[in-house]
Each structure stands twice: as C-alpha cells, then as structure tokens.
DOPA-889628 format. One record per residue (C-alpha): residue in three letters; x, y, z. Coordinates in steps of 0.5 Angstrom, whole numbers, padded with zeros to 4 digits, always signed. Each point is the difference from the previous one (the first is absolute). Layout:
N
ALAXYZ...
***
This chain:
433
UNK+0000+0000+0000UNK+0002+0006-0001UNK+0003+0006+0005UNK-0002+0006-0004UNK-0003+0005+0004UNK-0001+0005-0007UNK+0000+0001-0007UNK+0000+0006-0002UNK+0001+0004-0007UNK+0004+0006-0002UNK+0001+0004-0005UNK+0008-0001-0003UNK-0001+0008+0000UNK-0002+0001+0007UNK+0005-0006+0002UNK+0006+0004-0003UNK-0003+0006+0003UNK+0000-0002+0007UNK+0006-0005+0000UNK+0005+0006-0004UNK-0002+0006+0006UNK-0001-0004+0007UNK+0001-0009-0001UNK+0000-0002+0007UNK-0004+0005+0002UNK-0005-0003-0006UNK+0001-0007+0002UNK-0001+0001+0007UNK-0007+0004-0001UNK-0001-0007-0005UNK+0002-0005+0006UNK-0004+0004+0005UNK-0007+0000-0004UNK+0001-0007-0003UNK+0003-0005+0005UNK+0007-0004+0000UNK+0000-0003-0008UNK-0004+0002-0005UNK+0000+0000-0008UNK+0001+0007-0004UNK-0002+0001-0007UNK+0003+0006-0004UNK+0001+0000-0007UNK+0003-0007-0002UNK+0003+0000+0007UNK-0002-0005+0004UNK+0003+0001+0008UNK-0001-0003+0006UNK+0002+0004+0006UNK+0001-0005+0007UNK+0003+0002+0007UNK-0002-0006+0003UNK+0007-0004+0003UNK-0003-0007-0003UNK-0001+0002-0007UNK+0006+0004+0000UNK+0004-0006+0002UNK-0004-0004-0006UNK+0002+0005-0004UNK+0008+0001+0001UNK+0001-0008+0003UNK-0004-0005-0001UNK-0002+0003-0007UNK+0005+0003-0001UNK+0003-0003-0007UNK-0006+0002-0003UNK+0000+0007+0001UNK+0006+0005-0003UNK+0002+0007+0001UNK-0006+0005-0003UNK+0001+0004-0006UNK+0001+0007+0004UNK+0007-0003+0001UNK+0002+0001-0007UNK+0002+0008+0001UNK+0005-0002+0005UNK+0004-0004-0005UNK+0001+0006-0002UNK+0005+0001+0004UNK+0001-0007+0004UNK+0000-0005-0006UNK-0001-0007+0002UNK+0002+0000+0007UNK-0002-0004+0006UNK-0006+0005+0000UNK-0002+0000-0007UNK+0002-0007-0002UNK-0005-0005-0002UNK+0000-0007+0002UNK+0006-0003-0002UNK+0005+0005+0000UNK-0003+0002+0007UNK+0001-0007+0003UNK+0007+0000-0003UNK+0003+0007+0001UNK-0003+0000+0007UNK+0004-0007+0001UNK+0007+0004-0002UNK-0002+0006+0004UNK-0002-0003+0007UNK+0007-0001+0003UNK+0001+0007-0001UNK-0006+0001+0006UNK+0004-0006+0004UNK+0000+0001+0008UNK+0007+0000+0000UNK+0001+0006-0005UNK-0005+0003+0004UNK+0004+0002+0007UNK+0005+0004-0006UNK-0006+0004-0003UNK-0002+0003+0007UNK+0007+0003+0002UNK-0002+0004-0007UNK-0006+0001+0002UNK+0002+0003+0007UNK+0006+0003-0003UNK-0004+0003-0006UNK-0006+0003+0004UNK+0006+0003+0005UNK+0003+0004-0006UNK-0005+0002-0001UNK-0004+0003+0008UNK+0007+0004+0000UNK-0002+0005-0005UNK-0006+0001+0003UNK+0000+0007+0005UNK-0004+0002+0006UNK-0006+0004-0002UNK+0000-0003-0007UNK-0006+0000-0004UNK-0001-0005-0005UNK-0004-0006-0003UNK+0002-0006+0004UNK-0004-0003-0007UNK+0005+0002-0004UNK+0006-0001+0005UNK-0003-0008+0000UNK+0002+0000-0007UNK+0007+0002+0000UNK+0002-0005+0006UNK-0004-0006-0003UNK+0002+0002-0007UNK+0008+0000+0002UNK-0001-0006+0004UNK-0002-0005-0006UNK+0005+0004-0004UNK+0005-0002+0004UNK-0002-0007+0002UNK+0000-0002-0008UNK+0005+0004-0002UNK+0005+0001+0007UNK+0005+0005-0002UNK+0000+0000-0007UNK-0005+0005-0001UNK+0004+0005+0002UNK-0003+0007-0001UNK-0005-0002-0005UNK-0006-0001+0006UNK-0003+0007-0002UNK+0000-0001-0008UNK-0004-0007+0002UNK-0005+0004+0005UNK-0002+0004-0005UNK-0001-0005-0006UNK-0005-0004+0005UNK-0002+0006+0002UNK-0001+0002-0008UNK-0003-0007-0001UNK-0004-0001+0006UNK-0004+0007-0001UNK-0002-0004-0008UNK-0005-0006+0004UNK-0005+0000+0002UNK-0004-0006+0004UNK+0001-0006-0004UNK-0007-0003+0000UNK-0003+0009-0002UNK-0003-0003-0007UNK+0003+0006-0004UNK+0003+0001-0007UNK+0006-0004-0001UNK+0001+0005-0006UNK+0001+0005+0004UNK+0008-0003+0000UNK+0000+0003-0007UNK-0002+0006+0001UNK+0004+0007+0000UNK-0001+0002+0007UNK+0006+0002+0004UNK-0001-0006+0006UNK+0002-0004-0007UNK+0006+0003+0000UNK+0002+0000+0007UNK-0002-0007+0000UNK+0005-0002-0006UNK+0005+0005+0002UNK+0000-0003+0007UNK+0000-0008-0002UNK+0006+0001-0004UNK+0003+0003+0005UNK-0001-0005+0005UNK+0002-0006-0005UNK+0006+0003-0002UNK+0002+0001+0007UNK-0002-0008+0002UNK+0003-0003-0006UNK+0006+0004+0001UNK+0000-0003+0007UNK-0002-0007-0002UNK+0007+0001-0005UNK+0004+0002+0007UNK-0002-0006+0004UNK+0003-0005-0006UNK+0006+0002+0002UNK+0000+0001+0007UNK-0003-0006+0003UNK-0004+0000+0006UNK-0001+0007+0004UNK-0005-0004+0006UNK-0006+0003-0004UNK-0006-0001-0004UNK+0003+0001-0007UNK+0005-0005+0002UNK-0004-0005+0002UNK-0005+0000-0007UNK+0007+0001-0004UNK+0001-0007+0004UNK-0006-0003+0000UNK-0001-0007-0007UNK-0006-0004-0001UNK+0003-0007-0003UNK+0007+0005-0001UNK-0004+0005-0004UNK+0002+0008+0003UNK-0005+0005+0000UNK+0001+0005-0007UNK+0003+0007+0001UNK-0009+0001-0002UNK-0002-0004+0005UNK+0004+0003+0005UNK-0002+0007-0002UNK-0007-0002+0001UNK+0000-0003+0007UNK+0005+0006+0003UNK-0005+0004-0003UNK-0006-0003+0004UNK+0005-0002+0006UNK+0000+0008-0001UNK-0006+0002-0001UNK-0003-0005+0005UNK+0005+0002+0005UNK-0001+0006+0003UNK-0007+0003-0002UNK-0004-0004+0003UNK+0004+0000+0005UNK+0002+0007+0001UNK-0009+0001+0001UNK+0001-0005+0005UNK+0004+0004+0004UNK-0003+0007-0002UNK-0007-0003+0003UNK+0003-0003+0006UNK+0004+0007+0002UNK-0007+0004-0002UNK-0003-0006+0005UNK+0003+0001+0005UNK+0001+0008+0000UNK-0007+0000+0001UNK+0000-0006+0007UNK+0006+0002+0005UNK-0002-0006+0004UNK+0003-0004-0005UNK+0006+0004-0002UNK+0002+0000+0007UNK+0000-0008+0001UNK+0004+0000-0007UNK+0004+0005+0003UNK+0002-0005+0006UNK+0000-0006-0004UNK+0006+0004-0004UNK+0003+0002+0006UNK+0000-0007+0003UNK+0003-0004-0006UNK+0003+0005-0005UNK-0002+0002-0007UNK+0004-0007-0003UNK-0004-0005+0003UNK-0006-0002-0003UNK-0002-0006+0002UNK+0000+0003+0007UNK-0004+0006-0003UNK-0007-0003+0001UNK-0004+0005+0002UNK+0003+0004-0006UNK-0002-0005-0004UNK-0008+0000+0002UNK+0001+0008-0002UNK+0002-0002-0007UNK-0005-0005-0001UNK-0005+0003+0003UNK+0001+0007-0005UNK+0000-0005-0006UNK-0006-0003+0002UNK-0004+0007+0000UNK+0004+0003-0005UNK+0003-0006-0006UNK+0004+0002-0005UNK+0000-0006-0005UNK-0008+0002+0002UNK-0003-0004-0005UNK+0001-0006-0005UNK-0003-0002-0006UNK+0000-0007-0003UNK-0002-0003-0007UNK-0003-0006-0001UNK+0004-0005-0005UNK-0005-0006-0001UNK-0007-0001+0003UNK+0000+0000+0008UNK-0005+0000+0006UNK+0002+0006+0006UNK-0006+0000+0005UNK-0004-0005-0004UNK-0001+0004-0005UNK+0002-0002-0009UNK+0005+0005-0002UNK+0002-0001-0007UNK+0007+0003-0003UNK+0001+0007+0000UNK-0003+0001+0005UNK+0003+0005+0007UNK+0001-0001+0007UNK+0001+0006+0004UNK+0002+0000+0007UNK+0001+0005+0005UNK+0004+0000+0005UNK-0001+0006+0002UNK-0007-0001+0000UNK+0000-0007+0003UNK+0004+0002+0006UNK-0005+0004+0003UNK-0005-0005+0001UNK-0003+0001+0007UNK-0001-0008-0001UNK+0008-0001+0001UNK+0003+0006+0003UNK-0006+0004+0006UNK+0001+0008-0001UNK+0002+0000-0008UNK+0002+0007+0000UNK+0003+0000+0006UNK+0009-0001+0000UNK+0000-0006+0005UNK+0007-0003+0001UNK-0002-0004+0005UNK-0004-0005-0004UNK+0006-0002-0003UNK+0003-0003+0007UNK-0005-0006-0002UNK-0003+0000-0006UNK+0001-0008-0001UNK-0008+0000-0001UNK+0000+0003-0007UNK-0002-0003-0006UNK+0006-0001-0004UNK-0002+0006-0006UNK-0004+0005+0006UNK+0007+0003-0001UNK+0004+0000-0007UNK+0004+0006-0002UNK+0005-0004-0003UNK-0004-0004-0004UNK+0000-0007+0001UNK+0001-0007-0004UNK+0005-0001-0005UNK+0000+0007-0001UNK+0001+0003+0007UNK+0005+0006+0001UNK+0008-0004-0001UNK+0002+0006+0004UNK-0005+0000+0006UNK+0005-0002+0006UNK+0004+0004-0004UNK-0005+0007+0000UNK-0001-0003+0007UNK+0006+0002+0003UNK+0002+0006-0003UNK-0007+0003+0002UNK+0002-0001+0008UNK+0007+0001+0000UNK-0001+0007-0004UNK-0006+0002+0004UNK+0005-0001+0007UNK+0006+0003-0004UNK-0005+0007-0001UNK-0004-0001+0006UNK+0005-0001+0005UNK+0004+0006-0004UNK-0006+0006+0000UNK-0007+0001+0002UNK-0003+0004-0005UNK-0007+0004+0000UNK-0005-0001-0006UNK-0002+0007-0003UNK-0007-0003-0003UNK-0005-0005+0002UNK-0001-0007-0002UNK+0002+0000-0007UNK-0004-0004-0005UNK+0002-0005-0004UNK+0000+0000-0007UNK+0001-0007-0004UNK+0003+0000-0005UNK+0007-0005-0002UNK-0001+0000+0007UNK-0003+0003+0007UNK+0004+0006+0002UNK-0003+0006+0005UNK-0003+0006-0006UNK+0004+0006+0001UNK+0006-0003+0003UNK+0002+0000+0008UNK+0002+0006+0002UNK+0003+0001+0006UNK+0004+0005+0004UNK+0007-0005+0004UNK+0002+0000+0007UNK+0006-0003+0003UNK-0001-0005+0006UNK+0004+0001+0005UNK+0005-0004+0002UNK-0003-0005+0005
***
C-alpha cells in the first residue's frame, strides 16, 4: 500500500518561479501543507518529496543502485568533471576506492595539526574591537586548511589566486535541482565570463601542482595519497586527478566554513552554552578532539538546525518501489535535511538550539539526521568535516569573544546553506585565564 500522504499538480511555471526565488522556504511550506512524502506534477517533472527516516533509507540504502545523481548536477560538472561527487556509478565506485585512503584514521591526526595551525594564523590577524564578517573570515580559514592539507607546502602564495577563482566560479550556480535553462551557460553574460576565466585559473593551478607532486613524491598530503593510490595498477590520469582535487575543494571548505558560521552565530545568541564550550577548551585545550564532546554536541546541534548540504536529490534508474509507491525511470526524489531535522516527532523543540539532545541520541532512526548524506554516496570526507569544525570552533572560541552586529541572519539556500547577508561582528579579546 502506498504511504503517499498527497499529490499535488503545479504549473512548470509557477515551480521554477518559487523554486529560483526561495527553494527551502517553497519545500517546506510544500511538506508543512502535504505531509511527509507526496508526488508533485510539473510539466514533464514527476517528483517525489519525502523527510521520512525510512524512505529516505529505501532511497540511499536499501534501493540505492537503482537510483543515480539527478540531472540538477549537470551544472556542477562544469566545474568539478566527474569527481566523486559527479560521477556516475561505475566510475564512482572505482574512484572512491583510490580515493578512500586519503581520509585513512592514520592521516588523520596530520591533518589536524594543520587545521589547528592554520586557524592560529589566521585568529593572530585579528584585532581587539575589530569589526568583521566572521562568515567570510570562516571561508578564509576553511579555504586555507584543505588547501594546505591536499597540497601542503607546494601552494605557496597562489592561496588568494584560488579563493578568488572559486569564488569566480561558485557565484555561477545556483542549486542543482532549481529547474533553470542549461542554455543560459552560453550566454553572453558576465557571470560566464567570471566562471570560464575562474575555471581556468584553477585548473592551471592543479594541473600544475599535479606535475609538481610526480617529481617530488609523497608531501603526507592529499594530492600524494591520489597520486599513489591504483586499481588493478591503474593510476589515476592527470584529469581524473583534477577533477577529484576539484571536488575535494569544493566539498572541503564551503559546507564546512557555513558549518562554522552557524554555529558561532548559535552560539552568540546563547551565552549558557558559550561558556560551557569555554570551560571545556580550558580543560582539555584546542587540540584534543575527542576530548571536546561538548564542542561536538554544538557543531552537530548547528547542522541540525542549519545543514549546509541541506537537500539531496536522487533519479531513478529503473522502476522502483519507495514507500509502497511504483516510481518509473526519470522520476526524482527530493529530500531535505533541513526539513526533516526539525520534526518535533525526533527532535522535541525543533526550533530550538539544543545541544544537550545530542548526549544520548541512540533512540533516533538512522535517517532522523543526514547532513552528510547517506548510502554508498555519503560524504567520503565526514569524519574529516567533523574534525576540522570542532578543533576550528575551539581555536576561534578559545581566542575571542566577539558581539553580533545584527540579528539571527536568515538562511539562503543555494549551492549550499549559508547565513544571508554574512555574520558581522564586532571582535574582542578574551583574557588570559
């Protein structure tokens, strides 16, 4: 029997319309009115939406192989190619098998001594009654660590010429699954222009750092562990390898630079739990992250609230059953995290930033909470993300207090979740304990 709880026709017009000008506020307005999993119409779309743990699972799990990336990814391969992120099946299961030993728990204690370094840097430019975006001072530090962390020493002073050709590039997308023209690529317009100029940049960049690391061997970084890494003896080509350092990018420090600047806007507007992460960092340091619990409650409580990889979408590849409901080929699955983790059935005060919940959450339903993702395709780099968002949070906590000049900022969803308008703030030095 099916579990559909609507079915609902809209115009293609009227979709594209609300979908281009406010997509989770369009969503969530959808699930509030039609329940957890029903069936929109539009044009030659047929979608389903659902934020039910179980079906999601049956959608990234159980049935997995039978559904692929949706079309709304096309426009990234502009930029990424067929990383891990892009790729579809065959290649995906293959590449993330060479790229898997680059996350390895050994490698991973190296990574953090860059993380924490890096994020020092960058804390000792800032001044006492400073004021400044701590949204845009995120994307600094987060851009800086997986730019050293894949490419160690070897970048050199190129760092700004990168941040400005993924900034160049990122400012071209929109969200994936927005329905609009593919055409528009070809336009004349300037935000073409800064893509191309921006992709081009960046890829004579990698590719010249690709050729760097041939000769030099393993650096301990990313980039050494693809250039090592063979299936059946076969080494990734100098594209393949471009496009997974692409992603890697990418992946590695938007999400998680929004990450951070939700959580510091959190907790700015709730001392209480400021100053027990506060006593936390002064018991156990900056360093220790698995000694920093509470510090990891904070961070998953923000990504709760605030996902940044706030929706996925999935195609199906053959006819299927989610739910109890026949779904032919072609048809879309659209789930959100960001709707689906504030459902007062999992989490009791939705709205509200609870960190405590997450001190014994071994109740919840496996899919309750995916802002990774989940399945064959879940985030390669989430213990990773993990990591650098606590030990960064301790660095900058530990460091300053700082006051928000604004309120709550509002979300705007686009590529990913980030707070509309920036997070500008107004820094102060904490004494000395």
């Amino acid at each position: 029997m099916s579990r559909l709880t609507a079915r609902l026709k809209i115009s293609a017009p009227s979709f594209i319309w609300r979908m281009s000008r406010d997509p989770l506020g369009f969503l969530t307005g959808l699930h509030r009115q039609h329940g957890t999993f029903f069936f929109v119409h539009s044009g030659q779309r047929k979608l389903y939406l659902t934020i039910e743990p179980e079906l999601v699972r049956e959608v990234l799990v159980s049935e997995g192989l039978k559904f692929s990336k949706s079309r709304g990814l096309e426009m990234t391969k502009r930029l990424l190619g067929n990383g891990l992120l892009t790729a579809g099946r065959e290649l995906h299961l293959r590449q993330r098998r060479l790229v898997q030993p680059a996350f390895a728990k050994n490698r991973m204690a190296g990574y953090a001594r860059v993380v924490v370094d890096t994020t020092r840097e960058h804390l000792r430019r800032w001044r006492h009654g400073q004021f400044l975006d701590l949204s845009n001072e995120m994307m600094a530090i987060t851009l800086d660590i997986i730019t050293r962390t894949m490419f160690g020493d070897s970048i050199g002073d190129r760092t700004p010429l990168v941040a400005q050709a993924m900034h160049d590039c990122l400012e071209s997308f929109n969200v994936g699954m927005i329905p609009l023209m593919p055409l528009m690529q070809h336009l004349p317009l300037e935000s073409n222009r800064r893509f191309r100029r921006g992709r081009r940049q960046l890829d004579t960049i990698l590719y010249d750092l690709i050729r760097q690391r041939r000769d030099t061997g393993d650096q301990g970084d990313f980039l050494s562990m693809l250039l090592m890494a063979t299936d059946n003896g076969v080494a990734m080509s100098d594209e393949q390898l471009r496009d997974e350092c692409m992603t890697i990018f990418l992946a590695g420090h938007e999400t998680t630079a929004n990450a951070l600047s939700w959580t510091l806007a959190l907790l700015a507007q709730h001392p209480f739990w400021m100053e027990r992460l506060l006593l936390e960092i002064r018991t156990h340091g900056c360093e220790d992250y698995a000694a920093l619990e509470i510090c990891r409650w904070v961070t998953q409580e923000a990504m709760r609230l605030y996902p940044p990889a706030w929706v996925i979408a999935r195609m199906a590849r053959e006819p299927v059953q989610i739910g109890g409901e026949s779904l032919e080929p072609g048809a879309v699955v659209i789930m959100s995290s960001a709707i689906a983790q504030r459902q007062a059935v999992y989490f009791p005060e939705p709205d509200s930033f609870r960190p405590e919940r997450w001190e014994d959450a071994e109740h919840l339903p496996k899919f309750a909470y995916f802002p990774f993702g989940g399945g064959n395709r879940v985030c390669i780099g989430e213990h990773f993300a993990r990591m650098e968002a606590v030990l960064v949070l301790a660095a900058v906590v530990a460091a300053w207090d700082y006051r928000m000049l604004d309120a709550m900022p509002a979300g705007h969803a686009g590529i990913t979740l980030k707070p509309r308008g920036g997070l500008p703030v107004q820094l102060a030095r904490r004494p000395v304990p």
